[in-house]
PLY file of the C-alpha trace (Angstrom):
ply
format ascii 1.0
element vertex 611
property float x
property float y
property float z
element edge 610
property int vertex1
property int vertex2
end_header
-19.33 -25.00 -12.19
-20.60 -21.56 -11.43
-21.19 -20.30 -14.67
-24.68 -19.71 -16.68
-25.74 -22.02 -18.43
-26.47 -20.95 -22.58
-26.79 -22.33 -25.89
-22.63 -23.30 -25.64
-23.01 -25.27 -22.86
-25.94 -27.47 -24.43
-24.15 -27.91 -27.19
-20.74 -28.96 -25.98
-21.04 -29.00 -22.36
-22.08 -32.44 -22.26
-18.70 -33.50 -23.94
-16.94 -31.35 -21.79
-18.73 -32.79 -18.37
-18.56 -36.58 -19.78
-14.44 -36.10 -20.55
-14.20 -34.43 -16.80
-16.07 -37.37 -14.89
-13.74 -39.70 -17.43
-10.57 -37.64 -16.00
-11.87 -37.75 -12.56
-13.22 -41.44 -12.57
-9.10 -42.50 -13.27
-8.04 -41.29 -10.04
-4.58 -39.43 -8.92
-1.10 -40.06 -9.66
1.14 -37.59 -8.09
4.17 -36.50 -10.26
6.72 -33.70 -9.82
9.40 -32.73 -11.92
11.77 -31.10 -9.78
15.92 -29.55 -10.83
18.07 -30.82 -7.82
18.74 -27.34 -7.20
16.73 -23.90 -8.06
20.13 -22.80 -9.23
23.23 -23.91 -10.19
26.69 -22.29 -10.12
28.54 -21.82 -13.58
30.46 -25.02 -14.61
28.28 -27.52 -12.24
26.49 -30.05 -13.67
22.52 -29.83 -13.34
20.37 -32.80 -12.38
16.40 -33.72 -12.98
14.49 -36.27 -11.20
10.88 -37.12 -11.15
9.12 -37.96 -8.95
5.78 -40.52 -9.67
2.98 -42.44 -7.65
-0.02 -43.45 -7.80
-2.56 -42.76 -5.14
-5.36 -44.13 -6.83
-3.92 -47.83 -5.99
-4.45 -47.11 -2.26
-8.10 -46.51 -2.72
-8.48 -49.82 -4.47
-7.70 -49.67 -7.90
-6.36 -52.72 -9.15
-3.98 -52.05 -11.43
-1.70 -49.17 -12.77
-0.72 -47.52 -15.33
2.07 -46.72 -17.39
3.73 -43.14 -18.19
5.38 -42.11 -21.40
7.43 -38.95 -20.27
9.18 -36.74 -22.53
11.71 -34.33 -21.29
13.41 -31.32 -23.01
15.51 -28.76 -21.13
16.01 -25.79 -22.77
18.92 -23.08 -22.47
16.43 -19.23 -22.01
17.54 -17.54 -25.70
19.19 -20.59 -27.30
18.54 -22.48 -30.52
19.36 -25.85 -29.47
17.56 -28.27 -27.25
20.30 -28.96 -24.47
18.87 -32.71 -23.07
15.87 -34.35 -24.31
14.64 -38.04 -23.35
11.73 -40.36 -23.70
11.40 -42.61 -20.47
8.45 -45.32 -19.73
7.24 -45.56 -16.09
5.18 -47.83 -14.53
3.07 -46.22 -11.76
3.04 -47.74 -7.99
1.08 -47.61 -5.04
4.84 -46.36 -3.53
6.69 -43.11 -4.05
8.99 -43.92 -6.77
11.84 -41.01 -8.00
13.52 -41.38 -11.76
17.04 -39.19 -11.50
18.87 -38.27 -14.43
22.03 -35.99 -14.61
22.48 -33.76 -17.23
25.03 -33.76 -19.75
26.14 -29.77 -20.20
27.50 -27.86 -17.38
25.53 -24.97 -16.67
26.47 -21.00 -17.61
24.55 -17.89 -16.62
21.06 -17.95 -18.00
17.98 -19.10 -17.08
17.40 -23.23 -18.10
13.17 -24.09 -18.57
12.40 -27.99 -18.14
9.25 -29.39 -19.64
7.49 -32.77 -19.53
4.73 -34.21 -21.20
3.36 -36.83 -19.68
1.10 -39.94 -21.43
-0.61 -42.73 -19.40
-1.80 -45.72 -21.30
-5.73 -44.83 -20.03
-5.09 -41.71 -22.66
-4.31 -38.74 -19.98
-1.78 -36.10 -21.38
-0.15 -33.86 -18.37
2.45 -30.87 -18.75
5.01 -30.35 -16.07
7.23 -26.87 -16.59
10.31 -26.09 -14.12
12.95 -24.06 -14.01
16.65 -23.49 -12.50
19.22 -20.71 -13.02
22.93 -20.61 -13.86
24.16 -18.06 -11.41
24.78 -14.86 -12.65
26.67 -11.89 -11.13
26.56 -9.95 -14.29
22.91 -9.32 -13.97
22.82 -8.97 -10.04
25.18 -6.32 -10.32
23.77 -4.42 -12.90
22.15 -0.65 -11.89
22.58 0.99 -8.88
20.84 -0.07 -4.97
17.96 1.71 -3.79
18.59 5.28 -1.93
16.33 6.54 1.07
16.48 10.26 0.99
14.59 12.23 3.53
10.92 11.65 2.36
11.24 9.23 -1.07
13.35 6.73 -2.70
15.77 6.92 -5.12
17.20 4.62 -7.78
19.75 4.84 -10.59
19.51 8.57 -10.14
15.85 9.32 -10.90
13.01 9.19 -8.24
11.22 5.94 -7.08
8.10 5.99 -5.89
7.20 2.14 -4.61
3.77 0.52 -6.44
4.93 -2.97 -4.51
3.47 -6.14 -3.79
4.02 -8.82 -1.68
4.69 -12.83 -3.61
4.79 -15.89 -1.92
3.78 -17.41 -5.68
0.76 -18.97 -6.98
1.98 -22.64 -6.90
3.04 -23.81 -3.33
2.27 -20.29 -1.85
4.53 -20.20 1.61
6.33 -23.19 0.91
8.14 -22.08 -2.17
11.50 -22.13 -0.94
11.16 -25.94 -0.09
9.33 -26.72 -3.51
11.09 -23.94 -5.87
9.68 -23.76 -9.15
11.55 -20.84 -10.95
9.46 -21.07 -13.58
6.31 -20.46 -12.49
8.27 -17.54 -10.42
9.71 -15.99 -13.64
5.88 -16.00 -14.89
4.45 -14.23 -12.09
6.77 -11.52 -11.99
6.64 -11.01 -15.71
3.07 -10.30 -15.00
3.32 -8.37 -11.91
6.01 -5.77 -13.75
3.37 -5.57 -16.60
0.82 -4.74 -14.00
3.35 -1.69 -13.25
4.80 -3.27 -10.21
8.44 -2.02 -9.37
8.97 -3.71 -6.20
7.97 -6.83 -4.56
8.59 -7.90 -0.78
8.99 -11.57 0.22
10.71 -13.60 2.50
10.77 -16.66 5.04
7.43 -15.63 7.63
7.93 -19.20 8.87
9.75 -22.95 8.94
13.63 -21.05 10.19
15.04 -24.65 11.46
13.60 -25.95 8.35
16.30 -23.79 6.76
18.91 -23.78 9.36
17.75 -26.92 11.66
21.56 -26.85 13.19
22.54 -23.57 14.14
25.74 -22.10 11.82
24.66 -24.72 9.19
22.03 -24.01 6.53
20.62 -25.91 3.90
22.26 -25.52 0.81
19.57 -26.90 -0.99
17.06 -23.88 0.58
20.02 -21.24 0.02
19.66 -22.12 -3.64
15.94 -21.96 -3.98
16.98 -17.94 -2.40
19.25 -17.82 -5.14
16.48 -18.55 -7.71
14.30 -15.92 -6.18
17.15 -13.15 -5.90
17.85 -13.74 -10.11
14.03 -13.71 -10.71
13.47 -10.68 -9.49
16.21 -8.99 -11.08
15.78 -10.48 -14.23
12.12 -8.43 -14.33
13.84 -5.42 -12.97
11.66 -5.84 -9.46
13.68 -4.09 -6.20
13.25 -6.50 -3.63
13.06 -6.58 0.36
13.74 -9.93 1.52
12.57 -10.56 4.95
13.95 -12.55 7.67
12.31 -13.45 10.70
8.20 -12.85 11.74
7.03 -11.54 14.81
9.70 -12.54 17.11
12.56 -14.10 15.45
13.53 -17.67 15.97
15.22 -19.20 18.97
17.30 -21.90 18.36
18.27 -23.40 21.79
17.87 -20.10 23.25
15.69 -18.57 26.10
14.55 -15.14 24.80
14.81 -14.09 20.77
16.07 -10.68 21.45
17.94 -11.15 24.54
19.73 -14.63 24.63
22.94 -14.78 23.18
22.68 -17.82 21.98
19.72 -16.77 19.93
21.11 -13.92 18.63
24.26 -15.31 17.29
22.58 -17.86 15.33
19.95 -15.51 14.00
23.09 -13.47 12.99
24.66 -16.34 11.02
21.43 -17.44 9.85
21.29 -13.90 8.42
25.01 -13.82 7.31
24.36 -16.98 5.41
21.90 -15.28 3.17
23.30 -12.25 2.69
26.93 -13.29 1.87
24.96 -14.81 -1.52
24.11 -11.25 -3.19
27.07 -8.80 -2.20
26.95 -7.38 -5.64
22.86 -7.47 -5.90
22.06 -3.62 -6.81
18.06 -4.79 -6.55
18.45 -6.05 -2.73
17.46 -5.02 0.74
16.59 -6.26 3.76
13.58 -6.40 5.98
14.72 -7.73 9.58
10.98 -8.84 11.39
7.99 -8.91 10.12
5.36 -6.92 12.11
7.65 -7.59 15.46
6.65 -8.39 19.24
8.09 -8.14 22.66
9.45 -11.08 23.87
7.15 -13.76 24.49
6.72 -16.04 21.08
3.70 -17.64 22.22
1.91 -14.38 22.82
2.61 -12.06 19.48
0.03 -8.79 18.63
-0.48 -8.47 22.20
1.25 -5.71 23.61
4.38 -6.26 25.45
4.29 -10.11 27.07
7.41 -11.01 29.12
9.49 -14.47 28.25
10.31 -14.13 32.39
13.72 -15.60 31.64
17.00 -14.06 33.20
18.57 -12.49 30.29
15.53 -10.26 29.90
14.71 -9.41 34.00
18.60 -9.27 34.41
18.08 -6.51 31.15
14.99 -5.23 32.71
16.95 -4.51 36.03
19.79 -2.73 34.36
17.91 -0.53 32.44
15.78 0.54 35.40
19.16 1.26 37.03
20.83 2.98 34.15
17.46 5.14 33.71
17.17 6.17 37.81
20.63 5.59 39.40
19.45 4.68 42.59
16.76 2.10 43.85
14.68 4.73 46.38
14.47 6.85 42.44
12.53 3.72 41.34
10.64 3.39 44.50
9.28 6.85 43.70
8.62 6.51 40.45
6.45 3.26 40.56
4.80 3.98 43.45
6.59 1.03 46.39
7.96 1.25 49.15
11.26 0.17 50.30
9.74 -3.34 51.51
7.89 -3.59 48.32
11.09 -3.34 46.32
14.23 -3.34 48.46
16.36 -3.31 45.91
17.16 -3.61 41.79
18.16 -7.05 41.80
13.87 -7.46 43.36
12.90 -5.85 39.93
11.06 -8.11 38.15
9.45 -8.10 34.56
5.39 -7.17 34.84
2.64 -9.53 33.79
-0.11 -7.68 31.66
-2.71 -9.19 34.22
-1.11 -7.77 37.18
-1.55 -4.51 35.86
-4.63 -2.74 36.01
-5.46 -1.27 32.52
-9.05 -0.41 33.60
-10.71 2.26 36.03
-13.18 -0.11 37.56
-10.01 -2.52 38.06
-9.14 -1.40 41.70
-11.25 -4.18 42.64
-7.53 -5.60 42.65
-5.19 -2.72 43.67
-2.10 -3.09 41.91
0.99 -1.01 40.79
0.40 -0.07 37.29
3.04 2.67 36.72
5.68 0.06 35.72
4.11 -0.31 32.98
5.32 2.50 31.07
8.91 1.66 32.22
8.75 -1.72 30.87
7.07 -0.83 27.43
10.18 1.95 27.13
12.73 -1.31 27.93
10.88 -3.09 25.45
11.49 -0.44 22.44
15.25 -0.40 23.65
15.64 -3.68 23.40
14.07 -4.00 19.97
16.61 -1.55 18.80
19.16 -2.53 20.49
18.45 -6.47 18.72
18.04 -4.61 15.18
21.17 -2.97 15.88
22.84 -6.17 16.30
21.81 -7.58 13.35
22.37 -4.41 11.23
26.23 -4.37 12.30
26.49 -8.40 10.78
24.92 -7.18 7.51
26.59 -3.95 7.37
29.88 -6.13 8.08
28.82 -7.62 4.90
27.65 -5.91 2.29
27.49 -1.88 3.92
25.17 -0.07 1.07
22.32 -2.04 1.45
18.80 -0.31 2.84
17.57 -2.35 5.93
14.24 -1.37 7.54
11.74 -3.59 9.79
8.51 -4.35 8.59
5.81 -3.60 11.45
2.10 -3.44 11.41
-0.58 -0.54 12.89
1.15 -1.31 16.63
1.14 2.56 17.49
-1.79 2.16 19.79
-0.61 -1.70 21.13
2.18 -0.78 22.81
4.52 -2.34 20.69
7.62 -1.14 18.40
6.66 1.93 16.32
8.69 4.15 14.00
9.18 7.02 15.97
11.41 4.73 18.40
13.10 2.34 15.45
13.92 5.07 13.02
17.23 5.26 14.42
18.37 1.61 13.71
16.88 1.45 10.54
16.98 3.42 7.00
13.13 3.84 6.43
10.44 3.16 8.67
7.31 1.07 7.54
3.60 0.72 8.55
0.51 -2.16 7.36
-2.45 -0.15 6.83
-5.18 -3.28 7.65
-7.15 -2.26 10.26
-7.93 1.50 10.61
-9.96 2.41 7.40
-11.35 5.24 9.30
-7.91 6.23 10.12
-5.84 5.79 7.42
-4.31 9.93 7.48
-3.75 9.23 11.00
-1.38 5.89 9.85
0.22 8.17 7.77
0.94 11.11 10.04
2.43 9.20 13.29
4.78 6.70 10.61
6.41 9.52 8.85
9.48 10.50 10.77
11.17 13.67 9.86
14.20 12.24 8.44
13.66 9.26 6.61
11.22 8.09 4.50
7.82 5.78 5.64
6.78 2.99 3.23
2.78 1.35 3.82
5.10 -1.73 3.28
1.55 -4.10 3.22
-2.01 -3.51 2.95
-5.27 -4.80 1.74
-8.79 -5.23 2.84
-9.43 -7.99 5.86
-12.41 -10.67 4.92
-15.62 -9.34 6.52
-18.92 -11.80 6.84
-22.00 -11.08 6.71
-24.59 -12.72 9.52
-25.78 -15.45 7.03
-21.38 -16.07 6.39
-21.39 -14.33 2.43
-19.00 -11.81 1.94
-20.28 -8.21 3.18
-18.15 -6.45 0.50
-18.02 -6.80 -3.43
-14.86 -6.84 -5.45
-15.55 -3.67 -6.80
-15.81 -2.61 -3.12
-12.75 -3.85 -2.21
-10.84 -2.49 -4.79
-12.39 0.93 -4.36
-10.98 0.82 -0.85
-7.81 -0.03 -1.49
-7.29 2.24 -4.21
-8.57 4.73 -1.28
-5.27 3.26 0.46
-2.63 3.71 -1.96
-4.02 7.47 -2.33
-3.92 7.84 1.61
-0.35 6.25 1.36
0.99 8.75 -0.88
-0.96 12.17 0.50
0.41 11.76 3.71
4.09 11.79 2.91
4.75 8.15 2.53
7.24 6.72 -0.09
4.80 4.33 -1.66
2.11 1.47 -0.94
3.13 -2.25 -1.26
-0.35 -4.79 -1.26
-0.53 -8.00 0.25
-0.83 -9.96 -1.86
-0.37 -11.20 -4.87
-1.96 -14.59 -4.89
-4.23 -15.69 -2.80
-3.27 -18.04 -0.27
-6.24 -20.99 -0.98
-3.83 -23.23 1.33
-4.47 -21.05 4.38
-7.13 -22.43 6.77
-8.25 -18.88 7.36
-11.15 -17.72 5.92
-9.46 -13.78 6.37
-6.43 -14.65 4.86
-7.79 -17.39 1.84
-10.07 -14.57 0.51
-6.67 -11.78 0.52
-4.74 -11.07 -2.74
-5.20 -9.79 -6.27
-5.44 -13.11 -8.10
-8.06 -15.55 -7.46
-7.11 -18.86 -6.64
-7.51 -19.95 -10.48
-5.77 -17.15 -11.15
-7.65 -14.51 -12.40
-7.32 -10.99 -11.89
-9.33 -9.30 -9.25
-10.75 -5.80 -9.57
-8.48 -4.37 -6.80
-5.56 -5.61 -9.56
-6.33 -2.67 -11.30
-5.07 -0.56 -8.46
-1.59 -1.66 -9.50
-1.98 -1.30 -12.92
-3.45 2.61 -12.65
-0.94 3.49 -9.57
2.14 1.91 -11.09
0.92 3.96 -14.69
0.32 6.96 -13.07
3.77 7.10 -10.49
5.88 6.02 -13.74
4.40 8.96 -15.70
4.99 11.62 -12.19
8.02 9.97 -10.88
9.86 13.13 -11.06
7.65 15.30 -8.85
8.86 12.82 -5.74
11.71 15.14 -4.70
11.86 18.23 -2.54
7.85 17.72 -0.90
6.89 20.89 0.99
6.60 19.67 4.62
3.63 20.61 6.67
3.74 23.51 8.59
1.87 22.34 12.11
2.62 19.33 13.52
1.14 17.03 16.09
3.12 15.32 19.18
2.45 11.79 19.58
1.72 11.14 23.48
4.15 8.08 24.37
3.90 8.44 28.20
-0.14 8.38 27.83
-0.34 5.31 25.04
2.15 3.59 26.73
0.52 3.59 30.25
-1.83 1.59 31.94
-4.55 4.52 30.84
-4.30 4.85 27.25
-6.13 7.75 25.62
-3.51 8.85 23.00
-5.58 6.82 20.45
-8.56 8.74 20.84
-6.89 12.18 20.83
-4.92 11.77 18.38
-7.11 10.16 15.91
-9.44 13.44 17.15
-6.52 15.88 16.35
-6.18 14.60 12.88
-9.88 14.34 11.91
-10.04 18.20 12.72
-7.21 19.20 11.15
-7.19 17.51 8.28
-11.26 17.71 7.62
-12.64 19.96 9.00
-9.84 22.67 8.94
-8.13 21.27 6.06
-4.79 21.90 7.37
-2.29 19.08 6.90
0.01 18.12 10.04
3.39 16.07 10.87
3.59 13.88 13.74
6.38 13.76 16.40
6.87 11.99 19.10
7.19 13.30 22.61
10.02 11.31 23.63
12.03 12.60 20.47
11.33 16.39 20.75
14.56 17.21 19.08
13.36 15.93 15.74
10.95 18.76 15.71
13.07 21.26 16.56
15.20 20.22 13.81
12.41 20.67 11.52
10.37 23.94 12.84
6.29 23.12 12.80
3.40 24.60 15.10
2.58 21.91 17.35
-1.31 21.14 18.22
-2.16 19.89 21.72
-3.73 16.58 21.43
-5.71 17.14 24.83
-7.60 19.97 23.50
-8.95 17.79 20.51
-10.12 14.47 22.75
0 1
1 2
2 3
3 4
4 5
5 6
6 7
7 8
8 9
9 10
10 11
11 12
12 13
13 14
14 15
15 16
16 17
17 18
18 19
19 20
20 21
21 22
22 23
23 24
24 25
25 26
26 27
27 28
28 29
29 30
30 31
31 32
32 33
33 34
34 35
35 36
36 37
37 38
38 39
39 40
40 41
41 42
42 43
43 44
44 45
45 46
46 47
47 48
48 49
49 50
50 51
51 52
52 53
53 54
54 55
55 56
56 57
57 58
58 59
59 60
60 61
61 62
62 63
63 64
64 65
65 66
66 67
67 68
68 69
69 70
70 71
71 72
72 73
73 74
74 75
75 76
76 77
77 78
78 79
79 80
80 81
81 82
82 83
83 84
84 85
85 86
86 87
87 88
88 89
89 90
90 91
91 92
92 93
93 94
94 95
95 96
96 97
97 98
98 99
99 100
100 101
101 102
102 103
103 104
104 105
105 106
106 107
107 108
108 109
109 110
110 111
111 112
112 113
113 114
114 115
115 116
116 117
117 118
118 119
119 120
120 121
121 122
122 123
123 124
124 125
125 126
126 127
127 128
128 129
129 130
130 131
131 132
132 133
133 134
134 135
135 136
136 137
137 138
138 139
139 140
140 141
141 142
142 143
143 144
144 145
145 146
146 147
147 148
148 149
149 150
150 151
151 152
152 153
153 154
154 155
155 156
156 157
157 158
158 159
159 160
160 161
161 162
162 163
163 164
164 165
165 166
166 167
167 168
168 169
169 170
170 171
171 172
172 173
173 174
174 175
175 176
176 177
177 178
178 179
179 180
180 181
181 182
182 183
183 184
184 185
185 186
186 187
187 188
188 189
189 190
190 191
191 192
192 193
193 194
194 195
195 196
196 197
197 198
198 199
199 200
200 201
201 202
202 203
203 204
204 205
205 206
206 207
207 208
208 209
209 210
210 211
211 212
212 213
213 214
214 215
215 216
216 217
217 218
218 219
219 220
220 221
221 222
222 223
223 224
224 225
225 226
226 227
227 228
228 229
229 230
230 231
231 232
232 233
233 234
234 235
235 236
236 237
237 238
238 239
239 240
240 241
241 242
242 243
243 244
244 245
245 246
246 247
247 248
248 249
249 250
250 251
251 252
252 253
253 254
254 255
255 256
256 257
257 258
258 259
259 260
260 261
261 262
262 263
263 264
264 265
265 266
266 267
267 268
268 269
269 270
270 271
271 272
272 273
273 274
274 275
275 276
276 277
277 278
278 279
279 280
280 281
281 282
282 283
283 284
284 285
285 286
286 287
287 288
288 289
289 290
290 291
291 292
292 293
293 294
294 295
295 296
296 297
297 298
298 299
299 300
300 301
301 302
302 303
303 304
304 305
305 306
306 307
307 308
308 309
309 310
310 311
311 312
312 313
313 314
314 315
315 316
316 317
317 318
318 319
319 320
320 321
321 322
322 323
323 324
324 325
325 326
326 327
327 328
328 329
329 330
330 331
331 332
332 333
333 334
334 335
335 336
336 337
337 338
338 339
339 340
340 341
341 342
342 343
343 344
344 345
345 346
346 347
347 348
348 349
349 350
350 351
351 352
352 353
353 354
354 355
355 356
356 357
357 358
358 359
359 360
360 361
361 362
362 363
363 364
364 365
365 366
366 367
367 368
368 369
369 370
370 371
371 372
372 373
373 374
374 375
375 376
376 377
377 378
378 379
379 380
380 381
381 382
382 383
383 384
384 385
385 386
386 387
387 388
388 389
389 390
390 391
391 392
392 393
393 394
394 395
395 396
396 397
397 398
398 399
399 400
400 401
401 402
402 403
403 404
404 405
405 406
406 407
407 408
408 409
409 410
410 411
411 412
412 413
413 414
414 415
415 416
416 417
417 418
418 419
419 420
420 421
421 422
422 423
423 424
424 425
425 426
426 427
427 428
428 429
429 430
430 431
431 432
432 433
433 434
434 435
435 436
436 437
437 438
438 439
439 440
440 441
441 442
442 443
443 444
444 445
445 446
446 447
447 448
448 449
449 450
450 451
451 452
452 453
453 454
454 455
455 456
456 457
457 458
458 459
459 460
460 461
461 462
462 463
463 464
464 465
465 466
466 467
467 468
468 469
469 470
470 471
471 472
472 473
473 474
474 475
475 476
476 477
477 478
478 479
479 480
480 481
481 482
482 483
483 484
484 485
485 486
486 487
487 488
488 489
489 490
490 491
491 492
492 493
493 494
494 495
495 496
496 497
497 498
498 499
499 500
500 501
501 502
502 503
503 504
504 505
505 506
506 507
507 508
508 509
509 510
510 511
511 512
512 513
513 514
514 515
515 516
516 517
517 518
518 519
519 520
520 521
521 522
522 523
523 524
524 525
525 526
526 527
527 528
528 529
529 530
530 531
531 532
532 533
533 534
534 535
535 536
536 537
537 538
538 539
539 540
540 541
541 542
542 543
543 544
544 545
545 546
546 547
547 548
548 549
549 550
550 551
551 552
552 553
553 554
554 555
555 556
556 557
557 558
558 559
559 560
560 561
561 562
562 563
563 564
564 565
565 566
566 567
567 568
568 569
569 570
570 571
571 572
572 573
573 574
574 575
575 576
576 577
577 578
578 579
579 580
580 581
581 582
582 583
583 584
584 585
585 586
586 587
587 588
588 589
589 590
590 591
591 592
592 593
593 594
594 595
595 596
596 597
597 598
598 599
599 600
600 601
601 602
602 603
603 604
604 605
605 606
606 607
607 608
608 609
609 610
């Protein structure tokens, strides 16, 4: 039970453990009270159904029980009960589903469903669900989030984001296949008292589970969205929605950035959602989750070719528009004329051909192609977001789209500097580098537009014996230590993952991750949202106008995107110095977008000199 044992428990526990073994010793019966949809549209007519069975009778019980259930649904605000019932139910071994349809058509609100359930043994069970009667009246109240040059801005007063990312407490990922609005309209009315502003979500998995034909989505999972989108205005949370993770889905394509095919039914996969909330002032969009380059079966490892022909056909034009003539390219990557006679020989590298170490000339190879093919792969990330920007845009124009990536500045994979144009903030995941978090901040923070740490936390660390080498105290002293780094460096605010812990995760990294325990208590590292979300809401008004640093650091692409990467080291050097040990405070720019600095006048620091 892990708890102490006092006078209380001698004197009651033993009630308390006989009643729980009594509980336990009658086995399961699985019952869900579900809405048929999350939300309903004004004038429809709403139905319940519950579902009941016993899995006790497959382990050998001989005989079932019967269910009293009594159902209420309630109108949010109202006096009067609008459908209430008392139905009998005898449990089976089989799944068994008892459908009723309401008798009131549904107007804008928010509807709560409750059960209370009676078996004949003596067990007494509450069941609470809710669905919405869609309202554009609330979506559309306020004004849509703003990204000015360094901060965000809402109904005309700063907004600095104290975020979080929700996936809810009940069916964690899955809650867009097993909506419960209920338990959602709980959770954020405790996140927003937390002093929570903003919360990101999304779908980070199960796309042909919500779109198994391409061009024709579930309605049933478009309404559980719904749900969501009303939730979260209802507590007066922004919220980023996002679509795809890591590489986005395929369909019946080839390559998920390059295939037509793909990318027209990730655009009306998209357009599907977003047509929902044209008038949602709360609303914006996050397109990929911590993206890769292009192989799906090979994310977080650098670039990783999909070797189909849309993306060497790509590969060869880019080489061609870049150099103009093949003997250029011959040059350039070191072959000769027999080696590569010609673009249409230009093929897509393999990260084992390539020889990433100094003692690798064991197997002579030709490595400079590398850094052409990692500069393809940033094109063609932008050049995919920019796709999928112009069907939103086409949509609903006003609306803040950014892409949600992770620390992949040293891993050769798409960074800030390079997406900034496509998007209207740039984001970064502080997980990894707690000995580097300034340096996160510095080479995120593009000169124009503003740089969220969109998730962190603290990663699960083990001891030898397999307990947990931090405390919670520890861990919320570090990520308070986050949110401060997030801030000092520029950024627009810190968003945690997560909420609620993931117990359904077989992961013993991410299972341990959130703020709530998985009974739902609150962790110490909650009280980082409570004190930053206080504090911001009292200073909010200081977040204009910030005084931009007057050196500034170049960020050596050519280097960190070669087979011979030292820009890591030197830069994480260059940042140590000046920010410790010199306490001067630096931007970061990135050599392949020079003209950003010269827009915005610093005095740059040479990285080599600090290695």
């Amino acid at each position: 039970m892990n708890q102490r044992f006092d006078d209380t428990f001698w004197k009651h526990g033993t009630d308390i453990l006989n009643k729980l073994a009594w509980y336990t010793s009658e086995g399961v019966t699985e019952i869900w009270v579900k809405p048929g949809y999350a939300s309903y549209y004004p004038g429809e007519v709403p139905t319940i159904s519950v579902q009941l069975q016993s899995l006790a009778l497959h382990q050998g019980k001989q005989q079932g029980k019967q269910w009293t259930l009594q159902l209420q649904v309630l109108k949010d605000g109202a006096d009067k009960i609008n459908f209430q019932e008392v139905v009998t139910i005898d449990e089976s071994r089989e799944w068994s589903n008892l459908r009723r349809t309401m008798p009131f058509q549904v107007e804008e609100g928010f509807y709560t469903i409750h059960v209370k359930a009676l078996s004949t043994s003596g067990e007494i069970v509450h069941f609470n669900q809710g669905f919405w009667g869609f309202s554009e009246t609330l979506l559309q109240e306020g004004s849509p989030l703003i990204a000015n040059r360094d901060y965000f801005e809402k109904d005309g007063k700063p907004f600095p984001i104290v975020g979080m990312t929700y996936m809810t407490s009940d069916v964690a990922r899955k809650f867009l296949f097993m909506p419960n609005a209920l338990v959602w309209d709980q959770d954020m009315a405790q996140m927003k008292q937390a002093g929570i502003n903003h919360i990101r979500s999304g779908i980070w998995t199960a796309w042909r589970q919500i779109m198994y034909v391409d061009g024709h989505p579930y309605e049933e999972v478009l309404r559980a969205i719904d749900a969501f989108v009303l939730t979260a205005k209802r507590h007066d949370l922004d919220l980023c929605f996002t679509f795809f993770a890591f590489t986005p889905e395929l369909w019946e394509g080839k390559n998920p950035y390059l295939d037509p095919r793909s990318l027209e039914a990730q655009k009306r996969f998209i357009a599907a959602i977003i047509s929902r909330y044209t008038k949602a002032t709360h609303l914006h969009w996050d397109l990929i989750n911590e993206p890769s380059m292009f192989d799906p079966k090979r994310i977080f490892s650098g670039p990783r070719s999909a070797r189909d022909s849309f993306e060497i056909k790509a590969f060869q034009d880019w080489t061609k528009e870049k150099y103009g003539t093949i003997r250029q390219v011959q040059e350039a990557w070191n072959y000769s004329s027999v080696e590569l006679p010609s673009f249409e020989a230009i093929t897509t590298p393999e990260h084992e051909d390539i020889n990433f170490d100094v003692q690798d000339m064991r197997n002579p190879s030709k490595s400079l192609v590398w850094l052409d093919y990692t500069l393809f792969t940033m094109d063609m990330h932008n050049q995919w977001a920019e796709e999928l920007s112009s069907t939103i845009h086409s949509i609903n124009s006003d609306r803040l789209i950014t892409v949600g990536q992770d620390e992949a500045l040293r891993s050769q994979r798409p960074t800030p500097f390079f997406y900034e144009s496509v998007v209207d903030y740039t984001t970064n995941h502080t997980w990894w580098q707690l000995d580097h978090l300034v340096w996160d901040g510095v080479f995120t923070k593009t000169a124009s537009k503003p740089n969220l740490v969109q998730e962190t936390g603290i990663m699960y660390l083990e001891q030898p014996d397999g307990l947990a080498k931090r405390t919670e105290e520890e861990l919320r002293n570090i990520l308070e230590r986050k949110y401060a780094y997030a801030f000092s460096t520029g950024g627009a605010g810190a968003v945690q993952w997560l909420w609620n812990t993931n117990f359904y995760m077989d992961n013993v990294n991410e299972s341990n991750i959130g703020a709530l325990r998985a009974d739902g208590t609150e962790k110490p590292e909650a009280d980082v949202s409570y004190d930053f979300g206080s504090f911001m809401n009292e200073t909010k008004e200081l977040f204009v106008n910030r005084k931009l640093e007057e050196v500034a650091v170049i960020y050596p692409y050519s280097n960190d995107f070669s087979s011979r990467k030292l820009a890591f080291d030197a830069t994480t050097n260059a940042v140590r110095t000046l920010s410790y040990e010199l306490n001067t405070h630096a931007r970061g720019f990135s050599e392949y977008h020079l003209e950003a600095m010269l827009e915005n006048q610093a005095e740059a620091c040479d990285c080599a000199k600090c290695a």
